[in-house]
N, C-alpha and C positions, 0 to 999 in steps of 0.2 A: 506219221513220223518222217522227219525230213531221212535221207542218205546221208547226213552228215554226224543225227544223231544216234540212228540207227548204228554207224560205226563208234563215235564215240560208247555209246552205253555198251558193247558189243559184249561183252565179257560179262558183263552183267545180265544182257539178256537170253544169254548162254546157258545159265542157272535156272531150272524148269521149272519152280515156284514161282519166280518173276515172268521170263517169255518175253514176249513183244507187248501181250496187252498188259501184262502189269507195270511195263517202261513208260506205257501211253499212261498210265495208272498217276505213275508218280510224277510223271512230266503237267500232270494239270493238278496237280496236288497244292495247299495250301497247307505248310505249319508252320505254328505259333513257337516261339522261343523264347523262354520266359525266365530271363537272368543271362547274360551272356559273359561269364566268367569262365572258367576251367572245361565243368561240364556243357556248357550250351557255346564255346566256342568250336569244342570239339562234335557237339550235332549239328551244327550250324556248317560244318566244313565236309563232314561225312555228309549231309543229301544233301547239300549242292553237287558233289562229287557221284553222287549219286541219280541225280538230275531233277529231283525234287524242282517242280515250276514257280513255287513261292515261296520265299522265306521271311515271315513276322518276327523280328527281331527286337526284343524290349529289353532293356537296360539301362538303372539308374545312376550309373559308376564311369568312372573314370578310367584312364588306362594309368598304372603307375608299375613303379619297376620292380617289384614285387611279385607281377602278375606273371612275368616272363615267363618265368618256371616253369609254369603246368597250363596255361592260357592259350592255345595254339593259332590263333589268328593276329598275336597281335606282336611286333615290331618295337624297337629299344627307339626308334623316332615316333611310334604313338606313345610313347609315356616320356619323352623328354617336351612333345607337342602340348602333353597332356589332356590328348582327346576321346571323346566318350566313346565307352566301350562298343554301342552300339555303330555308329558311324566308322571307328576304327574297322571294326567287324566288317560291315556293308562292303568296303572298300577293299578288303582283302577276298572277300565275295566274288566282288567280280575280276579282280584278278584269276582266280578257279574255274569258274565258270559263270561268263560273260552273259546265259541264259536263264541263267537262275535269277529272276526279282527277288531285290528284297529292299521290304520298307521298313527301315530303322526308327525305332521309337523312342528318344536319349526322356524317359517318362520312370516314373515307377508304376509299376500296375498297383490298381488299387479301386476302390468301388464304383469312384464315379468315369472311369474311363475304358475298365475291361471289356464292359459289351461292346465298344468303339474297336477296340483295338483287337479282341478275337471275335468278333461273330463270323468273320471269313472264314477260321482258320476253322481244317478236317479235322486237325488232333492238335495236342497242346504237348511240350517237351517243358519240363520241369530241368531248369538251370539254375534256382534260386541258391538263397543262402539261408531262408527264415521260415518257421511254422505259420506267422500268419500269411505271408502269402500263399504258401501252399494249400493251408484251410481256404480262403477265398480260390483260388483255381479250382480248386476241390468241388465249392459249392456252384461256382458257375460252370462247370462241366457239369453238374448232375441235373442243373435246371435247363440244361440246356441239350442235354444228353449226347457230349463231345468227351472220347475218348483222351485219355493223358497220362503221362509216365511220368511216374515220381524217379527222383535220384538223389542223393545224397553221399559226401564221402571227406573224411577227416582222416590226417593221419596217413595209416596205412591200409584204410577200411571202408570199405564203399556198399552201399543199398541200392536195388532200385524192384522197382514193382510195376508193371503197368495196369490200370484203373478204367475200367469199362462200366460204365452208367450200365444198373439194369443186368449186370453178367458177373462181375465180380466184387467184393468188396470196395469202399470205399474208403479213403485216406482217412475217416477219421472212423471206421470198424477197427483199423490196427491202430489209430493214434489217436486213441477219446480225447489226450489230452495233449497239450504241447508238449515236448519231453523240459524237462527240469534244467533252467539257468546255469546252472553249475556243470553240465556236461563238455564234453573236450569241445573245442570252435578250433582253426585253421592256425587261431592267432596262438592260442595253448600247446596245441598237441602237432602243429603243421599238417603238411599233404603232402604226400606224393606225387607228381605228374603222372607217375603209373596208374594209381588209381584209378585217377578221375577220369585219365584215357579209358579205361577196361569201364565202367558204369557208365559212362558216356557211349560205347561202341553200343553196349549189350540195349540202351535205352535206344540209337539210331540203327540196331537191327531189328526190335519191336517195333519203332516208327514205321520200317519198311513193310512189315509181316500187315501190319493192318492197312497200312496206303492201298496194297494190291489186292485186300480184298483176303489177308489170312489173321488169321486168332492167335496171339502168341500165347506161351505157357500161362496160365494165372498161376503164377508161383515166386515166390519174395525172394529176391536172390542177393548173397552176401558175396564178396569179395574182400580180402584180406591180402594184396598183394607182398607182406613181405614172411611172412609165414607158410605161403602158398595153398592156403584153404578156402575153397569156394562150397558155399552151402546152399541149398534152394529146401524152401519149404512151398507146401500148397498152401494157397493165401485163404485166411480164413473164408467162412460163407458171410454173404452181406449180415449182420447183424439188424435182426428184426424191431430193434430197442435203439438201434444208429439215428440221433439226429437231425440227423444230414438225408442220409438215405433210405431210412426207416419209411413206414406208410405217414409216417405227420410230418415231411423236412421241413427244417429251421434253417435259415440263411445268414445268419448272424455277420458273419464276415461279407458278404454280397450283399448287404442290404446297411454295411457301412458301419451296424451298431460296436462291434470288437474293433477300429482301427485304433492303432496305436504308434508314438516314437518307437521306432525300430534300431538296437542295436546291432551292428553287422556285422557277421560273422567276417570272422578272418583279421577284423580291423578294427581297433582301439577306436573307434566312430560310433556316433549314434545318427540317423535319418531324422529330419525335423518336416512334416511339411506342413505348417502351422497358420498360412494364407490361403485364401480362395480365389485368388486376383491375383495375373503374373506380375513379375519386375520387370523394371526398365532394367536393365543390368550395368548400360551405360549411366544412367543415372545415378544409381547406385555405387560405380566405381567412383565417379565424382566423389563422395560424398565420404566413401571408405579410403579414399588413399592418402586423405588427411591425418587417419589414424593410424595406418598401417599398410606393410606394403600390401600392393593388390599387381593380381598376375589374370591377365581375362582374355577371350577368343569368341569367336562368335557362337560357342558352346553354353561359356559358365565363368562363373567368376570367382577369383578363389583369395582369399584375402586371411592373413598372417596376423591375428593379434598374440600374441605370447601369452602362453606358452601353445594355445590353441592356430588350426589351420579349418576355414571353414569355407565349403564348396557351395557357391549359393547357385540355383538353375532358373532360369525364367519361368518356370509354370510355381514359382515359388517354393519349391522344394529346397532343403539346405543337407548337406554332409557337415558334420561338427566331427572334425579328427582332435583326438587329443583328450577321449573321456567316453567312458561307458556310461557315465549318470547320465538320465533322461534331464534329472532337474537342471543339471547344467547347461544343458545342450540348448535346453528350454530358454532360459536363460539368458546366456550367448545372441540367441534366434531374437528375442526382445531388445535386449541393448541397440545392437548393429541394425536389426534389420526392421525391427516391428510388427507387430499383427493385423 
């Protein structure tokens, strides 16, 4: 450890669970960030700050003005820019700290690119907004036996748990099943900034407990910040009957068979990625601005047909603002774009 970092972490390695070898610990460390929204801006800024030596940052969204609120890396000039979360992110990175790497992924995680994108990564931070990705996280940490931390939070109410292959239950022991369509989303029932700050800290002080080499509690912890009731239970024992983690696992989600159009939390949006072959996007803008205005960067293209707004990305991915039908969205994605 250089005299330089040694002083920077100093305070940190002050604290006798950490030390000096567990700064060296986190300083060659790699995690995965997987949603960089509320929750995974705020992990993402707590271990850099913390000196975490890699940070995998994936994200398929944009920055808009919405996000301010509760988003803590991100700037009223990245959502007038209208630049992806992740990249926005990266760049406020290194403003924090200039030693932190990190390789931004403006991607959705999904079958054919997770092993690409975490085989590096020590442990995996759950930032998302959707049950199927976190079933897919879920299944490739178990096949892979990489530790990861769920989190969740709506409202005034937040979750998190963290998930050790082989030691503690797995995400779908407590969630057999995705929870029910009908339940409150960000866009229904709002969030807090409070919140997701407190499930976000409690998930990047589990990330640290295990970086250095310690166990955190196996216990499922709620947060309720306007009520002010914090609960923890002991997390069930792995489920001998769990699909997933049971003696026979099924990879259903890893193995590509359950993907699905994904509506997203928070946003009157449905996820389209309905190509296997990227776009030309310049191409594309050509072709869309005949019909409608089109606004583009060297990100993503975003084009206005009324009453819908739809975000198209070069690995052929689409955001359809303006509608929770899949059929629609489906739809829309054929007209403008094609399959």
């Amino acid at each position: 450890m250089t005299p330089e970092a040694r002083e920077r972490y100093s305070r940190q390695i002050l604290f006798s669970p950490i030390g000096e070898s567990g700064q060296e610990l986190l300083l060659q460390s790699q995690v995965a960030i997987v949603g960089c929204g509320a929750l995974g801006t705020f992990q993402a800024a707590a271990l850099a700050r913390a000196g975490v030596g890699t940070l995998i940052i994936i994200d398929r969204d944009y920055v808009e003005q919405s996000n301010l609120q509760r988003q803590w890396l991100f700037e009223e000039q990245d959502a007038r820019d209208n630049l992806p979360k992740a990249a926005a992110a990266a760049r406020a990175i290194a403003r924090i700290n200039s030693s932190t790497k990190v390789h931004a992924h403006i991607t959705d995680l999904n079958p054919t690119n997770i092993v690409d994108l975490l085989a590096d990564a020590d442990l995996i931070l759950d930032g998302t907004d959707n049950f199927e990705t976190r079933y897919l996280i879920n299944e490739f940490a178990l096949s892979t036996n990489k530790s990861w931390i769920y989190g969740a939070a709506v409202g005034s109410y937040g979750i998190t748990m963290p998930i050790l292959p082989g030691v503690s239950s797995c995400l779908q022991c407590v969630y057999p099943e995705s929870p029910k369509t009908d339940q409150p989303t960000c866009e229904t029932a709002g969030v807090l900034g409070s919140v997701t700050a407190a499930i976000a800290a409690i998930q990047s002080a589990d990330a640290i407990k295990l970086l250095t080499g310690h166990q955190p509690s196996l216990r499922i912890t709620t947060i309720d910040v306007w009520s002010g009731a914090v609960r923890q239970i002991d997390q069930p024992h792995p489920d001998p009957n769990c699909p997933a983690c049971g003696p026979n696992p099924e990879f259903p989600y890893l193995n590509g068979e359950k993907r699905a159009p994904i509506s997203l939390c928070g946003r009157d949006a449905v996820q389209i990625h309905e190509r296997t072959k990227p776009i030309n996007l310049p191409e594309l803008k050509l072709r869309l601005e005949k019909l409608a205005p089109v606004r583009a960067n060297e990100f993503a293209l975003r084009f206005f047909p009324t009453p819908y707004e739809m975000t198209i990305f070069p690995d052929g991915r689409a955001i359809i603002k303006g509608t929770i039908d899949v059929g629609i969205a489906r739809s829309l994605y054929a007209k403008y774009i094609g399959c």
